[in-house]
C-alpha positions as CSV (number, residue, x, y, z in Angstrom):
1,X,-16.3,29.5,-59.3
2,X,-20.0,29.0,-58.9
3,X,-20.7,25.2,-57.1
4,X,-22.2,23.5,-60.0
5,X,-19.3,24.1,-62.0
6,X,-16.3,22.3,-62.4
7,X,-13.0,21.8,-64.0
8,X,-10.7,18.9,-65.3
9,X,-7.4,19.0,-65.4
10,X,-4.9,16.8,-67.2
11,X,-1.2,15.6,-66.3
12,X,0.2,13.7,-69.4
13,X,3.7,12.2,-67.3
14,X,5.9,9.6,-68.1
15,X,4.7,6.8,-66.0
16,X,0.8,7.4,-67.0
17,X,-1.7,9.8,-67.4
18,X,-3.6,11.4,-65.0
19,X,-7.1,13.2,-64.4
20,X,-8.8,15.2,-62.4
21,X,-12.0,16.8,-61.5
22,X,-12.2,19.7,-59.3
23,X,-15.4,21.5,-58.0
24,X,-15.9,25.2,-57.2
25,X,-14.2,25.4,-54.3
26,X,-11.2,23.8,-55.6
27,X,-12.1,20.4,-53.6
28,X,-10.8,17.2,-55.6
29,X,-14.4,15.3,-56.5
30,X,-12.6,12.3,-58.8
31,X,-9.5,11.4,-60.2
32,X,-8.2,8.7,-62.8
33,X,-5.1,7.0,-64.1
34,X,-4.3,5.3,-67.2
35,X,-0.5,3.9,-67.1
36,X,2.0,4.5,-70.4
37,X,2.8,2.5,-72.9
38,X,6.4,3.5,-73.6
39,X,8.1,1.9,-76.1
40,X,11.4,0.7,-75.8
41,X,12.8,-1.6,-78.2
42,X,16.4,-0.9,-77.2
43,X,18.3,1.4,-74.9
44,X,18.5,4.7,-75.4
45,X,15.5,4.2,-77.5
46,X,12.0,5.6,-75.8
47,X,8.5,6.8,-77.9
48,X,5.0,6.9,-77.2
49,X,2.1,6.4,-79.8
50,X,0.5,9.5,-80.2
51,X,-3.1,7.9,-80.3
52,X,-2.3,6.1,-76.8
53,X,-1.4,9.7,-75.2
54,X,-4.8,10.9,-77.1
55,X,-7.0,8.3,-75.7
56,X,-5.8,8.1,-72.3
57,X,-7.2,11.7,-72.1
58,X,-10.4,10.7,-73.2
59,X,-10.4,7.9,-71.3
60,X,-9.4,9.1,-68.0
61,X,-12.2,12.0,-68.5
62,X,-14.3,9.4,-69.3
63,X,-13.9,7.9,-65.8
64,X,-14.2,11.5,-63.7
65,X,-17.9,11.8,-65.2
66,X,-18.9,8.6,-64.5
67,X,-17.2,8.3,-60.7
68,X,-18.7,12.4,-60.2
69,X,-22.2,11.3,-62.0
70,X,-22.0,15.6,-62.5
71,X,-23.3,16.7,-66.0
72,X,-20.9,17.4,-68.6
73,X,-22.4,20.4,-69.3
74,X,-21.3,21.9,-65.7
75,X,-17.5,21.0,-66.8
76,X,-16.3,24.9,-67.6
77,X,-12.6,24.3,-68.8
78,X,-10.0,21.6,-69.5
79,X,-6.7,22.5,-68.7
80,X,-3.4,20.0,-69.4
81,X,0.2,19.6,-68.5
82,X,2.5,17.4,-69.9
83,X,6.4,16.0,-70.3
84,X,8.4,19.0,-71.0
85,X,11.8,18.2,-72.5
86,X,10.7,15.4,-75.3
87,X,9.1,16.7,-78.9
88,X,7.2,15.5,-81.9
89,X,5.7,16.4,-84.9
90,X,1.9,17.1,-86.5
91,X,1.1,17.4,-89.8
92,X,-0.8,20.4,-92.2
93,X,-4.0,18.6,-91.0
94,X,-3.0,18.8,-87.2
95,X,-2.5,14.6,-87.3
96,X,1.2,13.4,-85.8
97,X,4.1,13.0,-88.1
98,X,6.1,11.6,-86.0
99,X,5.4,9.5,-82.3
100,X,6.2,11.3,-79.4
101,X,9.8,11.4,-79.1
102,X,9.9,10.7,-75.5
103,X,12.6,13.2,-73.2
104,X,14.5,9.1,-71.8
105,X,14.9,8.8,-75.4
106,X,18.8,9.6,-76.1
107,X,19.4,9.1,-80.0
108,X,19.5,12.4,-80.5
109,X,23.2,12.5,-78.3
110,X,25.5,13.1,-81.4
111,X,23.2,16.2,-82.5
112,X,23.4,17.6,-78.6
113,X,27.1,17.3,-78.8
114,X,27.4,19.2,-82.4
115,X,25.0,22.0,-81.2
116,X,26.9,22.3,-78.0
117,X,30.2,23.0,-80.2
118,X,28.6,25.0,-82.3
119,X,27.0,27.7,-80.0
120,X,26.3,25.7,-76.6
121,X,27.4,29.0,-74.7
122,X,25.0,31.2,-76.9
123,X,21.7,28.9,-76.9
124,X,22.0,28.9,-73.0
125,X,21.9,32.8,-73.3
126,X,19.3,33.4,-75.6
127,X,16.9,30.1,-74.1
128,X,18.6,29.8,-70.7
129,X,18.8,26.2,-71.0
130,X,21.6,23.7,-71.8
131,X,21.8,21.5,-74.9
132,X,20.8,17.9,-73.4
133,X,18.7,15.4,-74.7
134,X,16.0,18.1,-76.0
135,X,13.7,19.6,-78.7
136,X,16.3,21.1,-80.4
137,X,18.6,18.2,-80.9
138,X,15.5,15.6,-81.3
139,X,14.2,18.4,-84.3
140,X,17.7,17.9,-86.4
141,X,17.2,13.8,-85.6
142,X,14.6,14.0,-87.4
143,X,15.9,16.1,-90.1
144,X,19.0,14.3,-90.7
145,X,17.9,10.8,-90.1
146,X,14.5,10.8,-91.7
147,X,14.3,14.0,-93.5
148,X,10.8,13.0,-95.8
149,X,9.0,13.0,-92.1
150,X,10.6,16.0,-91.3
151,X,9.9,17.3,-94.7
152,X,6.1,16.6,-94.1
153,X,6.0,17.8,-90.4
154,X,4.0,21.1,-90.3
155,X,4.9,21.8,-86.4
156,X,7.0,20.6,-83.7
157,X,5.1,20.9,-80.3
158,X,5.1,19.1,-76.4
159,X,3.1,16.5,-76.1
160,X,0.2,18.2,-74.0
161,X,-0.7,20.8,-77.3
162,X,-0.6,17.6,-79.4
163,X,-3.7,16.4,-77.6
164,X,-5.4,19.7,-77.2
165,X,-4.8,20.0,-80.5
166,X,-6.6,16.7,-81.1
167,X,-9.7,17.4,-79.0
168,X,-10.2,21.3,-80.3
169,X,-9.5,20.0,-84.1
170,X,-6.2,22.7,-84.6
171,X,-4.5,22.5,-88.3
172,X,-0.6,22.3,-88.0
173,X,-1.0,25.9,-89.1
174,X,-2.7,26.6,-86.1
175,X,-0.5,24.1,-83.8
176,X,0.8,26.3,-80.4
177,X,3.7,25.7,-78.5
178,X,3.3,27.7,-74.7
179,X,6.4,29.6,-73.3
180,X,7.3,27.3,-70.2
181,X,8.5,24.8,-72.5
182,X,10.6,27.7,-74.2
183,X,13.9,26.6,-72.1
184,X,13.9,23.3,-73.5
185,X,13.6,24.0,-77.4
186,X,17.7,25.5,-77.8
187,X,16.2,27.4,-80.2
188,X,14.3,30.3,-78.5
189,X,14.8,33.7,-77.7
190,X,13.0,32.8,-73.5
191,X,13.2,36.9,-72.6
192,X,11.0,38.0,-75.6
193,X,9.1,34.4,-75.8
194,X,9.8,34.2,-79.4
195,X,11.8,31.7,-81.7
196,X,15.6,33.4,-81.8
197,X,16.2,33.7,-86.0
198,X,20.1,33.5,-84.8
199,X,20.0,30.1,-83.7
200,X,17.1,28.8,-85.8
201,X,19.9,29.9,-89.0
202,X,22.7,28.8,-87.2
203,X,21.2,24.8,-86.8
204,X,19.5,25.1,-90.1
205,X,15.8,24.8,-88.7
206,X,13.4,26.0,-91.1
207,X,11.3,28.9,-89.3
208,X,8.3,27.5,-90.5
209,X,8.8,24.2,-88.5
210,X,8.1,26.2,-85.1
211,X,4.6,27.0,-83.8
212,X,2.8,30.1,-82.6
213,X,4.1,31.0,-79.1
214,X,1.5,31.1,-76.6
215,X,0.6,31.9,-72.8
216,X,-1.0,28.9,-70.6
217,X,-3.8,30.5,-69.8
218,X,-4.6,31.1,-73.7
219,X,-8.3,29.8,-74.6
220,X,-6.9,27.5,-77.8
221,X,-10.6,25.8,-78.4
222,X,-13.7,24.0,-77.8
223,X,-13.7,20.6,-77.7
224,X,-15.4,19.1,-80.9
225,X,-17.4,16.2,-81.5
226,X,-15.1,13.3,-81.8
227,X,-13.6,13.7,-78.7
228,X,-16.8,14.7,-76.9
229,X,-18.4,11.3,-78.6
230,X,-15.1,9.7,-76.8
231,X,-14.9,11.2,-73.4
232,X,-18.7,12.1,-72.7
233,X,-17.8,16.0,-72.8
234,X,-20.2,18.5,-74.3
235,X,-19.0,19.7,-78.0
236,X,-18.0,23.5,-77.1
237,X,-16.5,22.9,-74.2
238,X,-13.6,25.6,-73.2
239,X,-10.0,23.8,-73.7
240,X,-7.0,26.0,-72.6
241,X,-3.3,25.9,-73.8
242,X,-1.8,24.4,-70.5
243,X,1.7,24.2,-69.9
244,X,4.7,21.5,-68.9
245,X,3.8,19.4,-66.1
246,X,7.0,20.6,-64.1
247,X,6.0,24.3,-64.1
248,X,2.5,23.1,-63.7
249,X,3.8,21.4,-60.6
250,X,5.2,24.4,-59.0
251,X,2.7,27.0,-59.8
252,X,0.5,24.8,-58.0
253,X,2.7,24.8,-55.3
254,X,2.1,28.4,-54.7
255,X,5.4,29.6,-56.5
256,X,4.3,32.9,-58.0
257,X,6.3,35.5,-55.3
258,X,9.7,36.4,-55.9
259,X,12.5,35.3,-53.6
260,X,11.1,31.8,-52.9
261,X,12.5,28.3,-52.9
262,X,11.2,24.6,-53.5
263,X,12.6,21.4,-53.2
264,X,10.4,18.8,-55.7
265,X,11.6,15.5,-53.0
266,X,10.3,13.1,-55.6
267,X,11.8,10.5,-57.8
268,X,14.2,13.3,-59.1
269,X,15.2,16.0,-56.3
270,X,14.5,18.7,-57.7
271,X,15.8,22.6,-56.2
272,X,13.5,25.4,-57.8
273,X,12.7,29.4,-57.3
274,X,10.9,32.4,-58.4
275,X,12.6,35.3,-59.6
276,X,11.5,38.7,-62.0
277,X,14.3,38.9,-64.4
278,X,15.9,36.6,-66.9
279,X,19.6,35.9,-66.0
280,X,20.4,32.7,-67.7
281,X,23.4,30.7,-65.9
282,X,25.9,30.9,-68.9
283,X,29.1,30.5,-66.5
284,X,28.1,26.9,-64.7
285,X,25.2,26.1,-67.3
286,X,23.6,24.6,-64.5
287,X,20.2,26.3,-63.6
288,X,17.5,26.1,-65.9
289,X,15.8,29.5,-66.4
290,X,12.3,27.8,-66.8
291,X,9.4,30.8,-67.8
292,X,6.6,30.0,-64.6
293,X,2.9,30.0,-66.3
294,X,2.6,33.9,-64.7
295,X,3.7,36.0,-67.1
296,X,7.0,38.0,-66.0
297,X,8.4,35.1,-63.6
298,X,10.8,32.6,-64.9
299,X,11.6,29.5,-62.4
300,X,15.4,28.6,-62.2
301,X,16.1,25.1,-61.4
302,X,18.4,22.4,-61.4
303,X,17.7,19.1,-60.4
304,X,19.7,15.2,-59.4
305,X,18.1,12.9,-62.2
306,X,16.8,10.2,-59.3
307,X,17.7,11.7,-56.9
308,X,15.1,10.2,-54.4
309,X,16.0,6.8,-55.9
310,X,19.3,6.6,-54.4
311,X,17.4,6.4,-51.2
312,X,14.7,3.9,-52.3
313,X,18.2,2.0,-53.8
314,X,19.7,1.5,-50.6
315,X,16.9,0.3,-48.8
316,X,15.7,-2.1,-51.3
317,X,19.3,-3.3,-52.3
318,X,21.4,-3.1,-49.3
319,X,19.3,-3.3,-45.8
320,X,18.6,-7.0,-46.0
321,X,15.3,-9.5,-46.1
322,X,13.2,-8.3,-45.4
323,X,13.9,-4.8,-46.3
324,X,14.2,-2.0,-43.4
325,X,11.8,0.2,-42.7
326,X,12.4,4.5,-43.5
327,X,11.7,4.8,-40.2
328,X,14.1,2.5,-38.6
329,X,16.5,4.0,-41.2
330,X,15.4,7.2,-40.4
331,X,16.1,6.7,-36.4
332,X,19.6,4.9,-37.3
333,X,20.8,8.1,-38.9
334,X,19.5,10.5,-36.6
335,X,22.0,9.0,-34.1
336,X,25.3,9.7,-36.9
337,X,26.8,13.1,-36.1
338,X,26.4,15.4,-39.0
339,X,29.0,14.3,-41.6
340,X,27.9,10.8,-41.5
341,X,31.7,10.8,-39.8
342,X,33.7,11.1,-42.9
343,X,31.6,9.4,-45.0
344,X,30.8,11.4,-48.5
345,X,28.1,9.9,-51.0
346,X,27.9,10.6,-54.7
347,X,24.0,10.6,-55.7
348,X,24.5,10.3,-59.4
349,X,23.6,7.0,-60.9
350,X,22.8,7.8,-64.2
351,X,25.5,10.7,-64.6
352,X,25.2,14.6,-63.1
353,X,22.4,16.2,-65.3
354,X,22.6,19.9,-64.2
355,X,26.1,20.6,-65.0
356,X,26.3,18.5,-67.2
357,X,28.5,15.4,-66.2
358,X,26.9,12.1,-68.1
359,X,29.6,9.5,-67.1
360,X,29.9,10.3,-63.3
361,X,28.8,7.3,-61.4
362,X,27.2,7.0,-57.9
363,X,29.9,6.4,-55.2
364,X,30.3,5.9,-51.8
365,X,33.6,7.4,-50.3
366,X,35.5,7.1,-46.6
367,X,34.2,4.0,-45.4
368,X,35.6,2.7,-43.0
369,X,34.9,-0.3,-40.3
370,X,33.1,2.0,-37.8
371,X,30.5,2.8,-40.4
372,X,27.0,1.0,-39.9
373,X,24.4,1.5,-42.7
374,X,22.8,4.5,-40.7
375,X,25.8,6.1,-41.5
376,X,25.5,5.2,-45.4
377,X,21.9,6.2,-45.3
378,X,22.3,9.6,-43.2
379,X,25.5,10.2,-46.0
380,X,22.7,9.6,-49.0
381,X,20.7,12.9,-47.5
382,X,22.9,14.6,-47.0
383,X,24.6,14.7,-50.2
384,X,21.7,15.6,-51.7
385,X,21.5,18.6,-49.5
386,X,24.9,19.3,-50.3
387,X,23.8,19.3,-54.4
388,X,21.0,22.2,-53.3
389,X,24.1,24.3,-51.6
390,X,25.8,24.2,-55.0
391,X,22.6,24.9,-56.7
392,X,21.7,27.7,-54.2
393,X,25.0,29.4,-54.2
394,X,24.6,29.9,-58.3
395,X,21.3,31.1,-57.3
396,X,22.5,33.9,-55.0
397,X,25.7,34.9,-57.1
398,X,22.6,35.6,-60.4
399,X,20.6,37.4,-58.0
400,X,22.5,39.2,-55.2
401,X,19.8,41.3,-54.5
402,X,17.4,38.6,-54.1
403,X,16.9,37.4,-50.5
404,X,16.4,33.3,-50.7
405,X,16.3,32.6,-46.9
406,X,12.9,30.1,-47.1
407,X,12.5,26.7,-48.9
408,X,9.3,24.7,-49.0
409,X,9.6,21.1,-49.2
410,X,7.0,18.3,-51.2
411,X,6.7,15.0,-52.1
412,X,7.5,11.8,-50.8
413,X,11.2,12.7,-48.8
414,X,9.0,16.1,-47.5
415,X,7.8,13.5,-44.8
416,X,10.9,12.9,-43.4
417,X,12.0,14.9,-40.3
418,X,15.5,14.0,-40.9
419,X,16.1,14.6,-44.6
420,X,14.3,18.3,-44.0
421,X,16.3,19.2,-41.0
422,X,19.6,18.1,-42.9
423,X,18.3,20.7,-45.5
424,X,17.8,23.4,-43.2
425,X,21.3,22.9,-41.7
426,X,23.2,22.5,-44.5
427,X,21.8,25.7,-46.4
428,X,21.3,27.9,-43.9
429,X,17.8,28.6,-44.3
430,X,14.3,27.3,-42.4
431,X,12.7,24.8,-44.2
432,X,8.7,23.9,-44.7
433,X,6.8,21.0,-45.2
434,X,3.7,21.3,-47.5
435,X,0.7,18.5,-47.0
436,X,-0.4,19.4,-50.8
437,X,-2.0,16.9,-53.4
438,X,-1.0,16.6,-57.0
439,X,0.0,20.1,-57.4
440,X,0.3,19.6,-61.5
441,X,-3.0,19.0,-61.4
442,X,-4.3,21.6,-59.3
443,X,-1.8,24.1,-61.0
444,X,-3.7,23.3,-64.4
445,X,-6.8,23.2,-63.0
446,X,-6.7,26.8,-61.6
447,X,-5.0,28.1,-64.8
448,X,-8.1,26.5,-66.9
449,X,-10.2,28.4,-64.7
450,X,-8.6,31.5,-64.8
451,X,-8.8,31.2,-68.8
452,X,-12.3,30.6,-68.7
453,X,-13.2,33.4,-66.6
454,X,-14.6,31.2,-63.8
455,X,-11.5,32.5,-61.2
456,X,-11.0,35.9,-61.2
457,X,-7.3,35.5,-59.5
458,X,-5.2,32.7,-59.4
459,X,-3.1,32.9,-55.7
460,X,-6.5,32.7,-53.6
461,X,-7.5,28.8,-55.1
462,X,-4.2,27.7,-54.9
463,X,-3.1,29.6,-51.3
464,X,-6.5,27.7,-50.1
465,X,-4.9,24.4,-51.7
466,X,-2.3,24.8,-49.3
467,X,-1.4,23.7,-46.0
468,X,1.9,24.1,-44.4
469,X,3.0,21.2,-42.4
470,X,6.2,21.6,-40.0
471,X,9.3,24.0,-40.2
472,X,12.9,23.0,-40.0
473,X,14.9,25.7,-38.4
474,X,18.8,25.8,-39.2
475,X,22.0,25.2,-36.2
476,X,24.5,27.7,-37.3
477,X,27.1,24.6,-35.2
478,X,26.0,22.2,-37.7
479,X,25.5,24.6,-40.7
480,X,29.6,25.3,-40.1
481,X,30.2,21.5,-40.0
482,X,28.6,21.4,-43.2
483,X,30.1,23.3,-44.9
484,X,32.9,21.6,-45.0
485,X,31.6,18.6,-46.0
486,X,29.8,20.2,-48.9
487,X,33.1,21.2,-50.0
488,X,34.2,17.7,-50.2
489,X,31.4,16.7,-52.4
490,X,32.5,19.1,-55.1
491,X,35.9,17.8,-54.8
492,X,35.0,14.6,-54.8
493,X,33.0,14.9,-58.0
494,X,35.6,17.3,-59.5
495,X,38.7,14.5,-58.9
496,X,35.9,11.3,-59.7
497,X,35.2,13.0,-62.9
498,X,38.7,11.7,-65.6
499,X,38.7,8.3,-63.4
500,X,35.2,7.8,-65.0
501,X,35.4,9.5,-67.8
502,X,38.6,6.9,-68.4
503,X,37.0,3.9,-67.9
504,X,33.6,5.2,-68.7
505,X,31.2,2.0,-67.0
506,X,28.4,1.3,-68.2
């Protein structure tokens, strides 16, 4: 990319929108932030005003131009991500139907559970997802509980072609829907990238409700002269399809070669790879056979739905006034033998996502006298780590010829020296650190660029974006000792399970 020209790149998440602008070498120059307004009158009950998620966009471009001072005209692409497993609706005119049915939003349950009886087994093996709290059970909402919307509703699309619909001036006709979301919609055929008729005729989705399938690095517009007057872009500005913020994540990670592994140590803890061939996980329906933005790739995942906020939990809720310290936690469990001496921890607050298990509670079991809280909080990681082995070993049994012996680590628990080495130990394998910076953001950045012909390759700005902190190498004497441990925390779940599904808290 030449040095006066520059990209923006757009993450539409959950918590807010954010922005950036990125020069020709890659080098962040700006960045902004506008936080969400989510909607939730009741529980279970999430939206977001389409308008809001429109002028965030402009808004936070807005603020790169004037932080930069760089003229518009230099700007070469817009590229943008967004929340992948929520849905709504835009009109023959390109306007929204419906709000933006948020993925928290769980209304849609009693349609889940009917398409799951219906043909759960067969939507995981033509879109290689389960049936959760998706597009495909949000879409018969819709149609059963307000069916003159639905009946007006030319496309259902993510969130992040709504607005580059908006800013290039698309007609529902013209409304796309890119592949990485394709795992999410229960309705797709993922290893053609095309709509499956079978399951579309099955659920009674009209054909004409699903939008032109596209590739993230598709050219979709220009932007046109409303949002230009809005954001201080030049009309005719190059706006590219984009993609869902998590595969956005992980391309800019540097995900693209076969074999590899990531752990996402965020909010959620999230266990991802790369493989060539689509081999949806039909027997556990756990792993999520995500398409990657490259073409050919898909990115099978699973993930512990906060995950990293069991650990924020126990600090703020059980070490005291004023709260400990991660590193005096930290040092605390370094000192527990691995096992966290008997001690077994169950991570899942809000229910096990990935398989599906929505009444399973978080637990702490084996407590005993002897047990201080660095035992509690070394049992936290490591059950965590002991969620990967189960994800991993599904992993290896879909691709026994693949070799998965490296996992890079990011985010906010990649900084721990414990939590990684726990990782390394308990899997097996040698474990990485990246230093990286909002990897959605460079991921869409770079694919904007590659769209508009400004990169000619896509690994050597990311590659450069890069840079590999400190490796975690595995003790085959505590790998064995953990392994039976991680046996115990599949028991444990497996007996827990009809004692909560009984009494079903809360």
């Amino acid at each position: 990319m030449k040095l006066n020209t520059y990209v923006i790149s757009i993450d539409i998440g959950t918590q807010g929108t954010k922005a950036a602008l990125f020069d020709g070498n890659m080098k962040l120059i700006a960045d902004a932030f506008r936080e969400s307004k989510l909607i939730s009158p009741r529980p279970g009950t999430v939206w977001q005003e389409p308008d809001d998620l429109y002028i965030s966009c402009a808004e936070t471009i807005k603020e790169l131009l004037d932080k930069s001072g760089i003229n518009p005209k230099d700007v070469a692409a817009i590229g943008i991500d967004g929340q992948m497993a929520g849905i709504m609706g835009v009109d023959e005119k390109g306007q929204a139907s419906t709000y933006y049915d948020s993925w928290l939003d769980t209304r849609c349950g009693k349609y889940a559970e009917e398409m799951r009886k219906k043909a759960g087994k067969r939507v995981m093996e033509l879109s290689g997802g389960p049936v959760t709290y998706v597009h495909g059970p949000k879409i018969l909402w819709w149609k059963n509980e307000y069916p003159h919307i639905y009946k007006k509703t030319a496309k259902f699309i993510p969130p992040n072609a709504y607005v580059a619909g908006r800013i290039t001036g698309l007609s529902g006709h013209e409304a796309y829907f890119d592949y990485t979301h394709l795992h999410f919609s229960c309705l797709a055929d993922n290893a053609n990238k095309s709509w499956s008729e079978e399951l579309l005729q099955v659920f009674e989705i009209d054909r004409e409700k699903m939008a032109r399938i596209v590739s993230p690095f598709d050219v979709i517009g220009e932007v046109k002269k409303e949002f230009a007057e809005l954001s201080g872009l030049m009309e005719g500005t190059t706006v590219v399809a984009g993609c869902g913020d998590t595969a956005a994540s992980t391309f800019g990670s540097g995900m693209f070669e076969r074999g590899q592994v990531l752990d996402c140590a965020g909010t959620a803890s999230v266990l991802c790879s790369v493989v060539d061939k689509f081999v949806p996980d039909v027997k556990n329906e756990t792993l999520t056979m995500m398409r990657s933005p490259v073409d050919g790739l898909f990115l099978p995942l699973a993930y512990i739905n906060g995950g990293g906020m069991c650990i924020r939990w126990f600090r703020d809720t059980l070490t005291g006034n004023p709260i400990a310290a991660y590193e005096d936690l930290q040092e605390e469990a370094e000192a527990v033998e691995p096992g966290s001496e008997g001690i077994i921890f169950i991570p899942h607050f809000s229910g096990r996502v990935l398989p599906s298990n929505p009444r399973l509670k978080g637990t702490f079991l084996g407590l005993d006298f002897k047990h201080t809280r660095g035992h509690m909080y070394r049992a936290i990681l490591e059950s965590i780590a002991y969620e990967y082995k189960y994800y991993l070993s599904i992993l290896k049994s879909l691709y026994p010829h693949c070799t998965f012996n490296q996992m890079l680590t990011m985010g906010g628990g990649a900084r721990s020296r414990l939590f990684n080495q726990i990782k390394a130990d308990v899997l097996g394998i040698k474990v990485t650190a990246l230093e990286l910076g909002d990897t959605a953001l460079i991921g869409v950045a770079v694919i904007a660029a590659c769209a508009a012909g400004v990169f000619s390759d896509y690994k050597k700005p990311i590659l450069q974006a890069i840079e590999k902190g400190a490796e975690y190498i595995h003790d085959m004497n505590r790998h064995k000792t953990y392994a039976v441990y991680a046996d115990a925390y599949l028991d444990a779940i497996e007996k827990l399970t009809p004692y909560y599904n009984r009494f079903h808290f809360g």
